[in-house]
N, C-alpha and C positions, 0 to 999 in steps of 0.2 A: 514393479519388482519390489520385492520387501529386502529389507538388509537386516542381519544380526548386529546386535551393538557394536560386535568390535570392525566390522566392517563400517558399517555408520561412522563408530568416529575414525576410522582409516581415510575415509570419503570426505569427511572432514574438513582432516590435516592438509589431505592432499589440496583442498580449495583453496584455503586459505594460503597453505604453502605458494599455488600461482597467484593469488592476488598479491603478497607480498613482496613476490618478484615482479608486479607489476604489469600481471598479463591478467586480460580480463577473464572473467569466467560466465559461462552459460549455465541457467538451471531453471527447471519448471516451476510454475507457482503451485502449493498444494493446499493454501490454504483459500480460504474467502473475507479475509478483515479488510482486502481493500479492494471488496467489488464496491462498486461496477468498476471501478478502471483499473484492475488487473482482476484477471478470472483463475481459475483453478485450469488450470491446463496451459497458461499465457508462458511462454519462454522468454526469460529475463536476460541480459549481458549487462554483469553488473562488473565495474570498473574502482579501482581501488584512487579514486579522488581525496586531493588533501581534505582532512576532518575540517582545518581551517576556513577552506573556502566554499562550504555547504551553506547552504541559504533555506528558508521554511518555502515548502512546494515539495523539494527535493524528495524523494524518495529514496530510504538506506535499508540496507541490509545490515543487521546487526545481532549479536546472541542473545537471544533470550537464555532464560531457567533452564530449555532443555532443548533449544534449538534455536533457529537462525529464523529472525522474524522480519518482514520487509513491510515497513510503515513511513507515512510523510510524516517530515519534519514540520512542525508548527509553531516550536518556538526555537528561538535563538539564546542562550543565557551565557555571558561571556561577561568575567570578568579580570584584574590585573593576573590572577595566576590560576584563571578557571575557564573553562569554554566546556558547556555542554547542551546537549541538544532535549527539544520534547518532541515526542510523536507521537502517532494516533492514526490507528487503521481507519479506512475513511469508513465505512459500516463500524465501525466498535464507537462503544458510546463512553469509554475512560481514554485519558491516555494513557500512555505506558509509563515506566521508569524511565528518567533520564539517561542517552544515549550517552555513555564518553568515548574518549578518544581510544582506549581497552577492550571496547565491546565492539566499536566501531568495526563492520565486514567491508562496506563499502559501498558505492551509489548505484541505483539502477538507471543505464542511459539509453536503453531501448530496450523494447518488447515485438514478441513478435506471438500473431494471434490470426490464428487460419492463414497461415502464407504470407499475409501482411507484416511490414516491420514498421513500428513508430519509433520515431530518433523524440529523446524526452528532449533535448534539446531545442527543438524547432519551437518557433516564436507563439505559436499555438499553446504545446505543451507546457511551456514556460509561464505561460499566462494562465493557463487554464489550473496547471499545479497551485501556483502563488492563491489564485481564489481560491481553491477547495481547502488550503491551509488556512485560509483569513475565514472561512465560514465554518470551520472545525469544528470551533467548541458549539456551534447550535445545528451541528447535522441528528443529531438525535430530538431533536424539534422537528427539525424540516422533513426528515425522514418519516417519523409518525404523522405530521400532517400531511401529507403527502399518502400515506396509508389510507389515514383517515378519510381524506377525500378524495380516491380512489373508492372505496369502499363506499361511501354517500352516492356517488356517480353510478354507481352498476345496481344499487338499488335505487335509485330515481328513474335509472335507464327501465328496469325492469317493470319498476310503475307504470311510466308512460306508455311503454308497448304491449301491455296483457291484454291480448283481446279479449272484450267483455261479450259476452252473450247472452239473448237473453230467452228466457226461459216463460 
C-alpha cells in the first residue's frame, strides 16, 4: 500500500505518539541494510527502551533524513553531559550519523519471519548481536571475501566437472 505524504507523516505521529506512551509498536521491514538478519518483509515490535541502557548488538529504530531507519548499535560514546550512539546496517559498508537521545524511535525486541517469532532477548540473540557489532567495522572485507570465494569455488567447481571428450 503506498501512502501520500500527509498521510505518511499522519502514520507517523501516530507511532511515535504509542511509543511515547509506552506501548510498543509493530512494523514491517522494508529495507535490506541489515540482511541477512532482518529481511524485507520481517515484522519487527519495537519497544520504546531507556536510550540510557542500550548496549552495542542492540538494534534501534531511529529518524533518519527522511525516515525511520533500524540499524545495530556499534558503539557506545558517553560522556559527563553526553551519550550518543554509532550504528551501521550490517550489509552497508559506512556508519551512519550518530544516534541521540532526539532521534532516538526505539529498540527492536523481536521479529517475526514466516510464522516464526525470535525474542532479541534470548541468550542466543544477545550474543550473536554483541559479535556482529564487534566485527562491524570489517564486514565489508569479510563480505567481499566471502564473494570472492564463493565465486573461486563455482569456477573451480566448474573446472573440475567438464566432461572432456575426445575427438
Amino acid at each position: 500500500m503506498l501512502y501520500n505524504s500527509a498521510e505518511l507523516s499522519l502514520l507517523n505521529e501516530l507511532t511515535e505518539v504509542l511509543l511515547e506512551s509506552e506501548n510498543d509498536v509493530g512494523l514491517y521491514v522494508g529495507g535490506s541494510s541489515m540482511y541477512p538478519h532482518l529481511r524485507k518483509g520481517d515484522y519487527v515490535h519495537i519497544s520504546k527502551i531507556n536510550f540510557e541502557l542500550l548496549h552495542p548488538g542492540d538494534i534501534i529504530v531511529f529518524k533518519g533524513k527522511e525516515k525511520y531507519v533500524a540499524h545495530r548499535i556499534i558503539k557506545k560514546v558517553s560522556g559527563l553531559d553526553f551519550l550518543y550512539y554509532i550504528t551501521k546496517g550490517d550489509s552497508c559498508k559506512r556508519a551512519d550519523k550518530a544516534v541521540t537521545k532526539e532521534n532516538y524511535f526505539g529498540k527492536i525486541v523481536s521479529f517475526k519471519r514466516n510464522g516464526k517469532k525470535y525474542h532479541m532477548g534470548s541468550r542466543f540473540f544477545k550474543n550473536y548481536n554483541r559479535f556482529l557489532a564487534f566485527i562491524s567495522p570489517y564486514t565489508p572485507i569479510i563480505y567481499s571475501t566471502l564473494r570472492f570465494s564463493i565465486h573461486l569455488f563455482k569456477s573451480f567447481k566448474n573446472c573440475i566437472f567438464v566432461k572432456h571428450t575426445k575427438k
